[in-house]
HTML snippet that shows the backbone in 3Dmol.js (N, CA, C, O; Angstrom):
<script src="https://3Dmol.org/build/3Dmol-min.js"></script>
<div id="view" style="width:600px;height:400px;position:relative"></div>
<script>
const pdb = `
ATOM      1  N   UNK A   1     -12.055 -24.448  -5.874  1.00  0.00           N
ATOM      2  CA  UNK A   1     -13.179 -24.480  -4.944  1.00  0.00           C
ATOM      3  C   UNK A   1     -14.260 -23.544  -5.487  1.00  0.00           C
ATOM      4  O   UNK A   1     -13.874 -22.467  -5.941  1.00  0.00           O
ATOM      5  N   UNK A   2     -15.804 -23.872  -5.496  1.00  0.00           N
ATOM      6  CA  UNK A   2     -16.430 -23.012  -5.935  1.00  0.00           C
ATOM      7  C   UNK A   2     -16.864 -21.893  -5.035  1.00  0.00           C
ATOM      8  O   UNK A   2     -16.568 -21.959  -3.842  1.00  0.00           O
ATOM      9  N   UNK A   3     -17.423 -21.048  -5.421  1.00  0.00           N
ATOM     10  CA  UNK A   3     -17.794 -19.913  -4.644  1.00  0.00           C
ATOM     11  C   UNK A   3     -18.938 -20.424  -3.626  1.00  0.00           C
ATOM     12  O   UNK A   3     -18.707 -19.915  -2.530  1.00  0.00           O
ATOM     13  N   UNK A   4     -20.024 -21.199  -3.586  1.00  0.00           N
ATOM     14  CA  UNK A   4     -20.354 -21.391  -2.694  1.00  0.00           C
ATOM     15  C   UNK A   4     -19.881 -22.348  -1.768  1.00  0.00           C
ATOM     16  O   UNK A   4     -20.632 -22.392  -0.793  1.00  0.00           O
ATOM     17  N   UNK A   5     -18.802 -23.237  -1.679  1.00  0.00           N
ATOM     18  CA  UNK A   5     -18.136 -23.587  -1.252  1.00  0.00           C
ATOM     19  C   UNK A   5     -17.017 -22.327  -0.120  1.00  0.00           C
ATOM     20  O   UNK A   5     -16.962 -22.252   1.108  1.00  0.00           O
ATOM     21  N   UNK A   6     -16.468 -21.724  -0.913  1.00  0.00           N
ATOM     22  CA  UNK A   6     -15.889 -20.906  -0.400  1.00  0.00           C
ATOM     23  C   UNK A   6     -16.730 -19.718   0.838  1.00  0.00           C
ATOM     24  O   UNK A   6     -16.132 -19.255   1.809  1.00  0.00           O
ATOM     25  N   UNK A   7     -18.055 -19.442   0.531  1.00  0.00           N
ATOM     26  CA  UNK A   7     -18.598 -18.895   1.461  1.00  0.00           C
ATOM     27  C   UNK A   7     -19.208 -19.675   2.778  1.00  0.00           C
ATOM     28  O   UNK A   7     -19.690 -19.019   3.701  1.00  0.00           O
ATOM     29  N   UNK A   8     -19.170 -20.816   2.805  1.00  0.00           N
ATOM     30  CA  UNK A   8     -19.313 -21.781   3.476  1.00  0.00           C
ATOM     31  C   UNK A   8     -17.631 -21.789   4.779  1.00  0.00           C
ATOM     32  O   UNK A   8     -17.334 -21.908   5.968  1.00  0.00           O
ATOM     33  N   UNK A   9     -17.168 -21.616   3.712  1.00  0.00           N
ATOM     34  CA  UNK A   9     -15.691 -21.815   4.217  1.00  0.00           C
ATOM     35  C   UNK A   9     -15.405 -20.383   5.540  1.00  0.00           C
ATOM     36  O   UNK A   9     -14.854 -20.421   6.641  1.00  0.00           O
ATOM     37  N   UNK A  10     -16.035 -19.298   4.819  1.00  0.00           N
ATOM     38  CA  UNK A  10     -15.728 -17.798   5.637  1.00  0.00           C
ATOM     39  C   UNK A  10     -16.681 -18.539   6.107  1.00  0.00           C
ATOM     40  O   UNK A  10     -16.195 -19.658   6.268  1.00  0.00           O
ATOM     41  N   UNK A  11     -17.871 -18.532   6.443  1.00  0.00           N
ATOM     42  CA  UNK A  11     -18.927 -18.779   8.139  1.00  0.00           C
ATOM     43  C   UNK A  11     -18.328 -19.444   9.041  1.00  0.00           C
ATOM     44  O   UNK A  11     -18.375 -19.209  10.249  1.00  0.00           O
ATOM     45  N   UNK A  12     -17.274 -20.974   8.086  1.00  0.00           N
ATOM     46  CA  UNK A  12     -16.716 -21.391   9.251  1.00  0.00           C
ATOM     47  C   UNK A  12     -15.548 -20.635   9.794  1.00  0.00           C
ATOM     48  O   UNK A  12     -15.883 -20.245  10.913  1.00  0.00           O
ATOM     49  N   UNK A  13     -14.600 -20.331   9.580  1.00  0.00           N
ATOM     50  CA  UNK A  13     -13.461 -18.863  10.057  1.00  0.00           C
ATOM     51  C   UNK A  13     -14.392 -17.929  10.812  1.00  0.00           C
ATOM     52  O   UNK A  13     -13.967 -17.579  11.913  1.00  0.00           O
ATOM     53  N   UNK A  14     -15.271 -17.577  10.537  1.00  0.00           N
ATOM     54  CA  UNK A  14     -16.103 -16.741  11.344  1.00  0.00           C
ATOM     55  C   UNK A  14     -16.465 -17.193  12.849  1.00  0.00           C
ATOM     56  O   UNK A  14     -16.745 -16.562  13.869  1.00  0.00           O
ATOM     57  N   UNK A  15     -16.313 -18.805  12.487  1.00  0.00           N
ATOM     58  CA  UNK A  15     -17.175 -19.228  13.737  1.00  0.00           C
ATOM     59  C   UNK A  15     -15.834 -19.199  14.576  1.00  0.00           C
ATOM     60  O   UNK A  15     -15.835 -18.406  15.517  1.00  0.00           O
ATOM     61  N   UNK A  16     -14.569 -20.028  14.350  1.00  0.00           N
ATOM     62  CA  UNK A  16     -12.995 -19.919  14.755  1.00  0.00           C
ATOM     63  C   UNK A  16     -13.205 -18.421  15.370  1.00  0.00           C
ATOM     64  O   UNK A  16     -13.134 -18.232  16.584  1.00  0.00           O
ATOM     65  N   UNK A  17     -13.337 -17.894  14.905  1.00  0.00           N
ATOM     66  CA  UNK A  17     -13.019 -15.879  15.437  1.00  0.00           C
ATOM     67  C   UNK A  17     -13.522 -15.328  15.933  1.00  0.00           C
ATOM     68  O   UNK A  17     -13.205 -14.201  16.314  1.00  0.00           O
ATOM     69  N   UNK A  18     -15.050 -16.208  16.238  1.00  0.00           N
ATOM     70  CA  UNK A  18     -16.220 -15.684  17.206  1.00  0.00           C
ATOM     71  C   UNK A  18     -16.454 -14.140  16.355  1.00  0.00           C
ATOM     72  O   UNK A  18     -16.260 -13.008  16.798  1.00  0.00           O
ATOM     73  N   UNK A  19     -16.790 -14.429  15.406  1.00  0.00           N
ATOM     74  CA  UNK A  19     -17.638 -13.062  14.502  1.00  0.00           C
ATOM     75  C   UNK A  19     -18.527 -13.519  13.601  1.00  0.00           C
ATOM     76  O   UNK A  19     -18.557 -14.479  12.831  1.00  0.00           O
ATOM     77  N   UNK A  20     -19.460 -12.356  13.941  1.00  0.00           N
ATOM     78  CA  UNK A  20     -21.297 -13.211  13.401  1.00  0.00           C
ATOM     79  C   UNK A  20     -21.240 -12.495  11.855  1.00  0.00           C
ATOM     80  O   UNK A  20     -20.904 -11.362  11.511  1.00  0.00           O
ATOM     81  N   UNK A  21     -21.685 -13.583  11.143  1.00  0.00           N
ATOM     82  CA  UNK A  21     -22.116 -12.812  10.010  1.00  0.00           C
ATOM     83  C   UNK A  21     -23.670 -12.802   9.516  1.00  0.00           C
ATOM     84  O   UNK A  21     -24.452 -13.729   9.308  1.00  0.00           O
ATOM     85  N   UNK A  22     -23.828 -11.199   9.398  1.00  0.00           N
ATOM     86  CA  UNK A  22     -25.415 -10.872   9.167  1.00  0.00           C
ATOM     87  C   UNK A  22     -25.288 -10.910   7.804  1.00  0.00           C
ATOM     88  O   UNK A  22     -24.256 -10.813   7.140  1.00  0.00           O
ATOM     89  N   UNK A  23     -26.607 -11.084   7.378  1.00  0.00           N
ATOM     90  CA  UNK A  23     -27.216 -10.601   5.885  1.00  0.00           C
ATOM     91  C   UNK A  23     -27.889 -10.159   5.718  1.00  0.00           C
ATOM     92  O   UNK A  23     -28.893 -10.546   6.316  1.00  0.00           O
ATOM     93  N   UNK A  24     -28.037  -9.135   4.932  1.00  0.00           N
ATOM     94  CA  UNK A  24     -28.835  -8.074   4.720  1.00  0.00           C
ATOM     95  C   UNK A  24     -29.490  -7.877   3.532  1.00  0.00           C
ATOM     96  O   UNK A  24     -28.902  -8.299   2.536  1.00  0.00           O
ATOM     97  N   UNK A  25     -30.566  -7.341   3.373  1.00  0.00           N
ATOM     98  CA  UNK A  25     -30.465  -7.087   1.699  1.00  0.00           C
ATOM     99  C   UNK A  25     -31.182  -5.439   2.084  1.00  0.00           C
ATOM    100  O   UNK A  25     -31.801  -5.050   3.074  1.00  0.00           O
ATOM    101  N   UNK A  26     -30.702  -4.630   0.616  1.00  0.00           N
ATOM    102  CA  UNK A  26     -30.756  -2.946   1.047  1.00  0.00           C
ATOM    103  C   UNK A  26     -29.777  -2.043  -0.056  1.00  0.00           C
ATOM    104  O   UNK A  26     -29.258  -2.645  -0.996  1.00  0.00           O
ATOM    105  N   UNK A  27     -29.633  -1.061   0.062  1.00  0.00           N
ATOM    106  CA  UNK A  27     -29.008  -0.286  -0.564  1.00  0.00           C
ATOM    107  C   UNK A  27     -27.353   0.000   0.073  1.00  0.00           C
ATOM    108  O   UNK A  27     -26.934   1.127   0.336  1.00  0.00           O
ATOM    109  N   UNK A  28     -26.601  -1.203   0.232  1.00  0.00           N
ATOM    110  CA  UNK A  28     -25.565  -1.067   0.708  1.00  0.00           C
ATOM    111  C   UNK A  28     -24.111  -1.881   0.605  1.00  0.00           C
ATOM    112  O   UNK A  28     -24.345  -2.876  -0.081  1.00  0.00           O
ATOM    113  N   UNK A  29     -22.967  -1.873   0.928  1.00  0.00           N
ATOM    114  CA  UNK A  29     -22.025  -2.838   0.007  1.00  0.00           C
ATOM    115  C   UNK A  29     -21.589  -3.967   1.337  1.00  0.00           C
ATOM    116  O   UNK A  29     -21.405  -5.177   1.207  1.00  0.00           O
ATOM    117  N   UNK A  30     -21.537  -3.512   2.059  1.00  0.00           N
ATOM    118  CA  UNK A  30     -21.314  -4.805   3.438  1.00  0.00           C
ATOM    119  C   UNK A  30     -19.691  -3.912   3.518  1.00  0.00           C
ATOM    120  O   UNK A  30     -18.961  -3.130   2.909  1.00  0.00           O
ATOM    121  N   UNK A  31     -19.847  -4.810   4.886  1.00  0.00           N
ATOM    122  CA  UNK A  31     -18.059  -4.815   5.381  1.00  0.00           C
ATOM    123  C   UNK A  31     -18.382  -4.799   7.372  1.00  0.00           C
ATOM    124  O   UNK A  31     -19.486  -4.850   7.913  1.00  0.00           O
ATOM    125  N   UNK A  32     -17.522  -4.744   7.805  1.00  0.00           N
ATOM    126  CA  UNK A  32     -17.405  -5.018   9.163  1.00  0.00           C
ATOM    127  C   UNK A  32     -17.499  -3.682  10.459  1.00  0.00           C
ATOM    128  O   UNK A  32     -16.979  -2.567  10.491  1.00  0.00           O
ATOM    129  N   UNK A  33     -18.249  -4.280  11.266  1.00  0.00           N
ATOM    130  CA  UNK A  33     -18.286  -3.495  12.376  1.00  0.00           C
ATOM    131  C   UNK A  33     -18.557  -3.797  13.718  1.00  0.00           C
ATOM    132  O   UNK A  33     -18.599  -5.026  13.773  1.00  0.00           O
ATOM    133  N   UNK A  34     -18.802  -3.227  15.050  1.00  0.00           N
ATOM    134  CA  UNK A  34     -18.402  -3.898  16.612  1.00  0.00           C
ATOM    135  C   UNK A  34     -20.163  -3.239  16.840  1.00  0.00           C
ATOM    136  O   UNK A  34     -20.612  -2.095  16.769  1.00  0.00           O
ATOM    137  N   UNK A  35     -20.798  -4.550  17.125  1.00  0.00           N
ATOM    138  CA  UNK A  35     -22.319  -4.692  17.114  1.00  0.00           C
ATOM    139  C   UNK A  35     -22.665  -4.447  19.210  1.00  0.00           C
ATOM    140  O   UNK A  35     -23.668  -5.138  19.388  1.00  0.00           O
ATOM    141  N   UNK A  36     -22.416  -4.061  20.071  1.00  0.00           N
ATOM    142  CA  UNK A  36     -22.446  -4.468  21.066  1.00  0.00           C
ATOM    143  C   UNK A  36     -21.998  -5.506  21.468  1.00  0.00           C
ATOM    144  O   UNK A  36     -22.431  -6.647  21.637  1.00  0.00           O
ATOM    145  N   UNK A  37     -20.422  -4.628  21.706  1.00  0.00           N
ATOM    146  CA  UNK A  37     -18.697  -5.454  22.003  1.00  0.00           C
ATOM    147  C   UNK A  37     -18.937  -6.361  21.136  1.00  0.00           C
ATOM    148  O   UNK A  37     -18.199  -7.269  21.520  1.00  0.00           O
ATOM    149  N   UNK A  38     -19.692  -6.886  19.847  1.00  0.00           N
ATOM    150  CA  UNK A  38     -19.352  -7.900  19.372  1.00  0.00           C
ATOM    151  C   UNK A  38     -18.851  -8.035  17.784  1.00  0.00           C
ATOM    152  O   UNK A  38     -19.329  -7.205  17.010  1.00  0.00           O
ATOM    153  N   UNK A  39     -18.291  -8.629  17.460  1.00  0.00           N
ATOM    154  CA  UNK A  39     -18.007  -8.279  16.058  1.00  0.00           C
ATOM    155  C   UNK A  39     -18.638  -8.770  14.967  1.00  0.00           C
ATOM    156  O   UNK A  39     -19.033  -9.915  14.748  1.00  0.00           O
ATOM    157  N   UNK A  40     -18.681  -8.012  14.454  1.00  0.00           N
ATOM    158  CA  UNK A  40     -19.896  -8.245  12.940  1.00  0.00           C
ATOM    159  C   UNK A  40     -19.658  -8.346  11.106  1.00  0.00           C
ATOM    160  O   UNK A  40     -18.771  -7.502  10.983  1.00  0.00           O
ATOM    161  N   UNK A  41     -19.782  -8.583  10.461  1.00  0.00           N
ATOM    162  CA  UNK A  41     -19.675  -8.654   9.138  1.00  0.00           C
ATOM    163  C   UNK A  41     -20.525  -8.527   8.444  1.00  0.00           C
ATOM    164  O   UNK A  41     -20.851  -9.625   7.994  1.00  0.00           O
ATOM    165  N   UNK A  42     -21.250  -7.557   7.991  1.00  0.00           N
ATOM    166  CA  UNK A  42     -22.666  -7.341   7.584  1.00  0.00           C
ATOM    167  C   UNK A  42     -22.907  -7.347   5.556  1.00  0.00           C
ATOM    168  O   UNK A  42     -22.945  -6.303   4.904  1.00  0.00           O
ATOM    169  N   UNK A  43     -23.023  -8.646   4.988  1.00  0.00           N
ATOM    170  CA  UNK A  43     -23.122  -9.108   3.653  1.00  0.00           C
ATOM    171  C   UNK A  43     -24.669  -8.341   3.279  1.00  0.00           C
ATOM    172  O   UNK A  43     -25.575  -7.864   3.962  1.00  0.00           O
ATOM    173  N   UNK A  44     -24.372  -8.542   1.593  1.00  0.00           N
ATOM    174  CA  UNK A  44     -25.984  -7.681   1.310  1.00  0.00           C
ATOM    175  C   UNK A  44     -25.777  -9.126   0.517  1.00  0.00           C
ATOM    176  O   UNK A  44     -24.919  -9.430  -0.312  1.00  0.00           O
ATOM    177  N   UNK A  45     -26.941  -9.956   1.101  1.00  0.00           N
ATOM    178  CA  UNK A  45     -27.402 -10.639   0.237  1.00  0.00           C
ATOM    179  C   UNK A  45     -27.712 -10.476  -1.137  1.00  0.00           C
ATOM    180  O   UNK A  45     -27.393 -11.273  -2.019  1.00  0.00           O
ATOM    181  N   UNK A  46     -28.214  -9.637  -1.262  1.00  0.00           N
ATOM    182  CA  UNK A  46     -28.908  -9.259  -3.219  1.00  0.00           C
ATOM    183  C   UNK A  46     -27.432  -8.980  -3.964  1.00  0.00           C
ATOM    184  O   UNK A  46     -27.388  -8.899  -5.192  1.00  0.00           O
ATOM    185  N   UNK A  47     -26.967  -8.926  -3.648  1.00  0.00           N
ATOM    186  CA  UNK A  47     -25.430  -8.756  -4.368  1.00  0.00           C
ATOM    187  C   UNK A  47     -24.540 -10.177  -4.507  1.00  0.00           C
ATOM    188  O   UNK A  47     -24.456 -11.099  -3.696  1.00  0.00           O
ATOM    189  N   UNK A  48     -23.660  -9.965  -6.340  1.00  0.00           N
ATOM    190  CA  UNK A  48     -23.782 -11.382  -6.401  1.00  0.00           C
ATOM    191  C   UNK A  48     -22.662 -11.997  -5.643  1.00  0.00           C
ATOM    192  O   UNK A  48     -21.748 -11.408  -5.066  1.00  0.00           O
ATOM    193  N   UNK A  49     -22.942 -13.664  -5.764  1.00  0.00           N
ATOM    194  CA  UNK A  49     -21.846 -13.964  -4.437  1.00  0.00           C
ATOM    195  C   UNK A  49     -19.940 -13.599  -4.792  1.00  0.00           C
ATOM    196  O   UNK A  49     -18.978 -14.073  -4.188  1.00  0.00           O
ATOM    197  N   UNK A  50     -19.938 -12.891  -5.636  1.00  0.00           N
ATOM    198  CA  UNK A  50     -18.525 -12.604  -5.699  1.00  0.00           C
ATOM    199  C   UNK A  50     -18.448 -11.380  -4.932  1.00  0.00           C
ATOM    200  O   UNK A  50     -17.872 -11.227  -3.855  1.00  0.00           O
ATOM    201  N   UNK A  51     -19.061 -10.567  -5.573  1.00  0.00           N
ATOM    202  CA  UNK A  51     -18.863  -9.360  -4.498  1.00  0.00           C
ATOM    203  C   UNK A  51     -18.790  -9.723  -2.884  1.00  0.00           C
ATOM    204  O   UNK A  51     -17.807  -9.644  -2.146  1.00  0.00           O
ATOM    205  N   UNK A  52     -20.214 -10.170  -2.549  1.00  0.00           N
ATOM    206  CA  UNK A  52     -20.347 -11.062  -1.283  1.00  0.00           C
ATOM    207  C   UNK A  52     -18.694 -11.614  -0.538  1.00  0.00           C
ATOM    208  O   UNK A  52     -18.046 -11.393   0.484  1.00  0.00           O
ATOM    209  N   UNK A  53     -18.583 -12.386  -1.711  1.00  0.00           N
ATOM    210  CA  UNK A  53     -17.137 -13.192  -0.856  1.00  0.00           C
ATOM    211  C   UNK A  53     -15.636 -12.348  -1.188  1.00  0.00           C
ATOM    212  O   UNK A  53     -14.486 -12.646  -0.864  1.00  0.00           O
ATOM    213  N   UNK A  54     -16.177 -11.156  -1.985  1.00  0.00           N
ATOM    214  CA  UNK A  54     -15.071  -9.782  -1.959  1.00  0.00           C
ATOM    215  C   UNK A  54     -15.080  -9.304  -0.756  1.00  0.00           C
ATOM    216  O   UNK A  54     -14.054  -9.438  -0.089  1.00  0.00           O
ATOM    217  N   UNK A  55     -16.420  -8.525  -0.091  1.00  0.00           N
ATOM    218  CA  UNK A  55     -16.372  -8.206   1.253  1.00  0.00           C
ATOM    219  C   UNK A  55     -15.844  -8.942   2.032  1.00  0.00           C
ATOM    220  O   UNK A  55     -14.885  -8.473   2.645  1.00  0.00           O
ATOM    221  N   UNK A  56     -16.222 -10.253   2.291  1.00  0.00           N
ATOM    222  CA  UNK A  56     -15.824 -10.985   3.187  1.00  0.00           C
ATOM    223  C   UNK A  56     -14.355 -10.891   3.527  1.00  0.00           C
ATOM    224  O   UNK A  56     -13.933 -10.693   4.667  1.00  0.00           O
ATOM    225  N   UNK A  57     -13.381 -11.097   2.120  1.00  0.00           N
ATOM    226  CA  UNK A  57     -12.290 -11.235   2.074  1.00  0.00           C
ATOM    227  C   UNK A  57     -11.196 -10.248   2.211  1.00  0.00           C
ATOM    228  O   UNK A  57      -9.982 -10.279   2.412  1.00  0.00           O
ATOM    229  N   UNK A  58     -12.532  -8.959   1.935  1.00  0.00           N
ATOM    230  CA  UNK A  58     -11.517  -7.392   2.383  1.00  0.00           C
ATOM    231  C   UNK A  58     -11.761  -7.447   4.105  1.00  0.00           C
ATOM    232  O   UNK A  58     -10.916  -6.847   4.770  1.00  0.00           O
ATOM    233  N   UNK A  59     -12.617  -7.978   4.669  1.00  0.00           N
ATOM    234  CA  UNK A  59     -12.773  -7.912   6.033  1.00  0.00           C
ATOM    235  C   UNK A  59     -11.875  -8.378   7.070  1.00  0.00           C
ATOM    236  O   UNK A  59     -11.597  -7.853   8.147  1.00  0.00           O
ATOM    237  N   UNK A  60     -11.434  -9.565   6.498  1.00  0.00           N
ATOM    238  CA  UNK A  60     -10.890 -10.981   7.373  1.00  0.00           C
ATOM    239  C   UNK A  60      -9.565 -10.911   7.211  1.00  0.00           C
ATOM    240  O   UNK A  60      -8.839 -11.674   7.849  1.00  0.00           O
ATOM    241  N   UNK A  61      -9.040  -9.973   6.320  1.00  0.00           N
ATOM    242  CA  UNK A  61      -7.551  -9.572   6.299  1.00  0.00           C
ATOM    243  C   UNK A  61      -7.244  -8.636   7.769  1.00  0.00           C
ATOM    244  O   UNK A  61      -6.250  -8.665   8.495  1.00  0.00           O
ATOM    245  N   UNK A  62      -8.557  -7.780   7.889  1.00  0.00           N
ATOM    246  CA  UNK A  62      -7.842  -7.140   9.299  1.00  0.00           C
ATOM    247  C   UNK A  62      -7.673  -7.892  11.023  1.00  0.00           C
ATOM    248  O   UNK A  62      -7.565  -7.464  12.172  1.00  0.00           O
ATOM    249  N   UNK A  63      -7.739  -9.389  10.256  1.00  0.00           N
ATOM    250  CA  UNK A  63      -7.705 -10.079  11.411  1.00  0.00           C
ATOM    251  C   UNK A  63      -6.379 -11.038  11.452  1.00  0.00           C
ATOM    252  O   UNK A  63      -5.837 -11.367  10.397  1.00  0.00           O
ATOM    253  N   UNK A  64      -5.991 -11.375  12.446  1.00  0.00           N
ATOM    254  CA  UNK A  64      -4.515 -12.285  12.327  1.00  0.00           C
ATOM    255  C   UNK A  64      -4.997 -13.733  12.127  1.00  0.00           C
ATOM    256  O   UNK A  64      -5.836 -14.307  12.820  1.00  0.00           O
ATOM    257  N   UNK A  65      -4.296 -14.259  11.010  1.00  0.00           N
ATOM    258  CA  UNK A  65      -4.932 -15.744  10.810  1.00  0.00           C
ATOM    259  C   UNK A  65      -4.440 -16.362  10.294  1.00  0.00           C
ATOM    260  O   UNK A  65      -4.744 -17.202   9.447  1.00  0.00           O
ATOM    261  N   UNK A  66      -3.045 -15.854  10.984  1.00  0.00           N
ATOM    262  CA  UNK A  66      -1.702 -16.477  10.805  1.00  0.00           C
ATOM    263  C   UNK A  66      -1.430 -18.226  11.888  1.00  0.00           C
ATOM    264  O   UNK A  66      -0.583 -19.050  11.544  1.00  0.00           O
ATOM    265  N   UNK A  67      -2.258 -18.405  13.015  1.00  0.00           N
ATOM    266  CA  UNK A  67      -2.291 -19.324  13.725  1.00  0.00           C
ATOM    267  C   UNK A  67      -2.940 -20.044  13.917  1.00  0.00           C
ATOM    268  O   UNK A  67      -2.825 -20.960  14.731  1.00  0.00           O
ATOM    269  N   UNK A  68      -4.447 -19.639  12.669  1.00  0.00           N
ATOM    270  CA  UNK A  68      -5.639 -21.256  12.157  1.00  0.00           C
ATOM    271  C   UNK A  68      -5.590 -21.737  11.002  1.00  0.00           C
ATOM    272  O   UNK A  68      -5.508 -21.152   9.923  1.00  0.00           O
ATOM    273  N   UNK A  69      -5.642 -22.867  11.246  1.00  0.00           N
ATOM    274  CA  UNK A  69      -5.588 -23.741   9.762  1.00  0.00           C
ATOM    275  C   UNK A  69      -6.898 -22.677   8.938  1.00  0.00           C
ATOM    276  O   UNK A  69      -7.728 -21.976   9.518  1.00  0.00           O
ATOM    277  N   UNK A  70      -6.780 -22.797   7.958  1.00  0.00           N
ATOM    278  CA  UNK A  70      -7.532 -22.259   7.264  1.00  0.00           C
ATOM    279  C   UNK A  70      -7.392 -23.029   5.889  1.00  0.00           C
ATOM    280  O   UNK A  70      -6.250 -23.135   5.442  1.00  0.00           O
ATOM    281  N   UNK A  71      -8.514 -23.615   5.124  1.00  0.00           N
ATOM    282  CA  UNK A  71      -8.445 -24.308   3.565  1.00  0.00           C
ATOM    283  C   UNK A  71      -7.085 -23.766   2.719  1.00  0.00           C
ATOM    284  O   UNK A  71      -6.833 -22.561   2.723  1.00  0.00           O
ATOM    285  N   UNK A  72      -6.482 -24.436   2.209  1.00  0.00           N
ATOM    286  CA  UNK A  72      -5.306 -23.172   1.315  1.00  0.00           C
ATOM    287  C   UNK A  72      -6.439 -22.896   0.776  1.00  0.00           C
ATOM    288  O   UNK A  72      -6.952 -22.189   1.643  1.00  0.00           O
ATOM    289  N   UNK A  73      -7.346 -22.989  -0.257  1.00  0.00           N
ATOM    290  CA  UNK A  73      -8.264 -22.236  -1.347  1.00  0.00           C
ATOM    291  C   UNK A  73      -8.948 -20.967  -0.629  1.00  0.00           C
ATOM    292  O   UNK A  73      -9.523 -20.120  -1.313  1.00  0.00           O
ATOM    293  N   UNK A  74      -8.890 -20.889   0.400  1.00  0.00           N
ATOM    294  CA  UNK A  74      -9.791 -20.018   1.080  1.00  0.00           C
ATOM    295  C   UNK A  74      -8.627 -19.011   1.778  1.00  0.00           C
ATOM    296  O   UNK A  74      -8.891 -17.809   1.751  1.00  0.00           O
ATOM    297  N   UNK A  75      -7.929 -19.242   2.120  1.00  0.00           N
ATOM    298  CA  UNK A  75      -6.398 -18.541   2.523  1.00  0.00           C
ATOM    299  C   UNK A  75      -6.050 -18.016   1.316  1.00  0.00           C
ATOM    300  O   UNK A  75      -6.215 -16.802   1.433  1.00  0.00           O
ATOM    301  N   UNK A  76      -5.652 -18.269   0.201  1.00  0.00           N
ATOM    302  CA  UNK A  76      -4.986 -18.053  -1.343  1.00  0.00           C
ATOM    303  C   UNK A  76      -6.463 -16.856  -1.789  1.00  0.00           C
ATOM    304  O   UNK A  76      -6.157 -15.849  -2.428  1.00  0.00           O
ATOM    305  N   UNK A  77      -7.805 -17.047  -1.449  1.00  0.00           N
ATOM    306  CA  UNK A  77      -8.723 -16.118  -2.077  1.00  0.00           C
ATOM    307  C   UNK A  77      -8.389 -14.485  -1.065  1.00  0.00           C
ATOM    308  O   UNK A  77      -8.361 -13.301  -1.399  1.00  0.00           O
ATOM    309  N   UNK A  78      -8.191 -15.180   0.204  1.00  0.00           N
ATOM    310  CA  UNK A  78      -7.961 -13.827   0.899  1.00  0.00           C
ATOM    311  C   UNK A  78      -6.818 -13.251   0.924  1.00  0.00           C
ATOM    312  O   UNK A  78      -6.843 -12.053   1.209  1.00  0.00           O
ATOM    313  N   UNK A  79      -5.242 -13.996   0.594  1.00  0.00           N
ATOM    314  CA  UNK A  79      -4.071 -13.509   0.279  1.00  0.00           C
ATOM    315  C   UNK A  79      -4.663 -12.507  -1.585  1.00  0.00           C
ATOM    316  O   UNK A  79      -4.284 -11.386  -1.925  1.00  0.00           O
ATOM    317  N   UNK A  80      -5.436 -13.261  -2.224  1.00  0.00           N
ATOM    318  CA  UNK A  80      -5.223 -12.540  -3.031  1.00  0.00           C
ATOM    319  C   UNK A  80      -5.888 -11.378  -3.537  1.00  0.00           C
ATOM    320  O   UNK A  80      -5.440 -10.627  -4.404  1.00  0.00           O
ATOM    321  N   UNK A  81      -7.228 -11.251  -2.813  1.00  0.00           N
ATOM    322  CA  UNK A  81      -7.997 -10.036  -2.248  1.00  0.00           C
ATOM    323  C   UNK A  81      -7.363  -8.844  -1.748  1.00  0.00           C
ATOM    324  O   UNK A  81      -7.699  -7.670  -1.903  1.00  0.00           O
ATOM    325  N   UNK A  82      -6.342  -9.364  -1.092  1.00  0.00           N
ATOM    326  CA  UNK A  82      -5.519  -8.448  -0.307  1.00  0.00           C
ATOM    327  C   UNK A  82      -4.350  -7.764  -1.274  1.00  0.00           C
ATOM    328  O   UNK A  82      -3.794  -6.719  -0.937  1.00  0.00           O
ATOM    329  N   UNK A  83      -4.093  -8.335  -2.289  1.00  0.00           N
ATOM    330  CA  UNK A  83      -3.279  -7.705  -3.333  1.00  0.00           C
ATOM    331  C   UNK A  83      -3.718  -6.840  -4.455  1.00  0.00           C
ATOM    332  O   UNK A  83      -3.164  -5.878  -4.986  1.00  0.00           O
ATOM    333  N   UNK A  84      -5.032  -7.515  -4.720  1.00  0.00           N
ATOM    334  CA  UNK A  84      -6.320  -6.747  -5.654  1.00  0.00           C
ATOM    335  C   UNK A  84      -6.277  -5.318  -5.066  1.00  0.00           C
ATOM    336  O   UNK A  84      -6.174  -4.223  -5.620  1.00  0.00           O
ATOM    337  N   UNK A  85      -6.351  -5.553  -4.207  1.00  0.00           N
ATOM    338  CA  UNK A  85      -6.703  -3.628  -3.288  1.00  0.00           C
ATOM    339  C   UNK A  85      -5.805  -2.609  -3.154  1.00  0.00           C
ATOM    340  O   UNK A  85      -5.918  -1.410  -2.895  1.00  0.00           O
ATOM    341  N   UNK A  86      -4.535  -3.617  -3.472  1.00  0.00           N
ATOM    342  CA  UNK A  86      -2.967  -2.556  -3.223  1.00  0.00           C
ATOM    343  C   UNK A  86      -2.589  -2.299  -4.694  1.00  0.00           C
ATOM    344  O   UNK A  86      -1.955  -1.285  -4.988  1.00  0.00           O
ATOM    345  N   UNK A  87      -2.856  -2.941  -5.358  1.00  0.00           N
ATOM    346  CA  UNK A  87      -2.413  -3.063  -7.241  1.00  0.00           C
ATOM    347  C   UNK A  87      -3.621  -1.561  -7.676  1.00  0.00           C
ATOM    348  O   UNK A  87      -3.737  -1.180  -8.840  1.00  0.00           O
TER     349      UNK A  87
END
`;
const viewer = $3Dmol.createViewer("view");
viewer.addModel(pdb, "pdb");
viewer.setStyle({}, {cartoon: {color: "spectrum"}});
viewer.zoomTo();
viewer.render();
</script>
């Protein structure tokens, strides 16, 4: 699956989880936070889309998503995000 494919893929999981994702562009790396009670994922656009769909994928691990279908290609990027960080 290509990468913009795949970021396509997190907006939709996002939408499943009811969490907004902002974009930003700025001096900053993204990652997640609770916007007024609501939950957020804040991407720096100017950064390239790997990093981009790195954040994403360090984010969406702290969520259970063990009980939505999710693409395998898009499940397998965030199972393996999640091993990148412990190695």
């Amino acid at each position: 699956m290509k990468n913009k494919e795949l970021l396509e893929e997190f907006h939709s999981l996002a939408d499943k989880l009811d969490i907004k994702i902002m974009k930003g562009k700025g001096d900053f790396s993204g990652g997640d936070c609770i916007v007024n009670e609501k939950k957020v994922i804040v991407i720096n656009n100017i950064k390239p889309i790997e990093q981009r769909l790195n954040t994403l994928a360090s984010c969406f691990k702290n969520y259970d998503l063990e009980g939505l279908y999710i693409v395998p290609a898009l499940r397998k990027y965030i199972n393996d995000a999640n091993r990148l960080e412990f190695n």
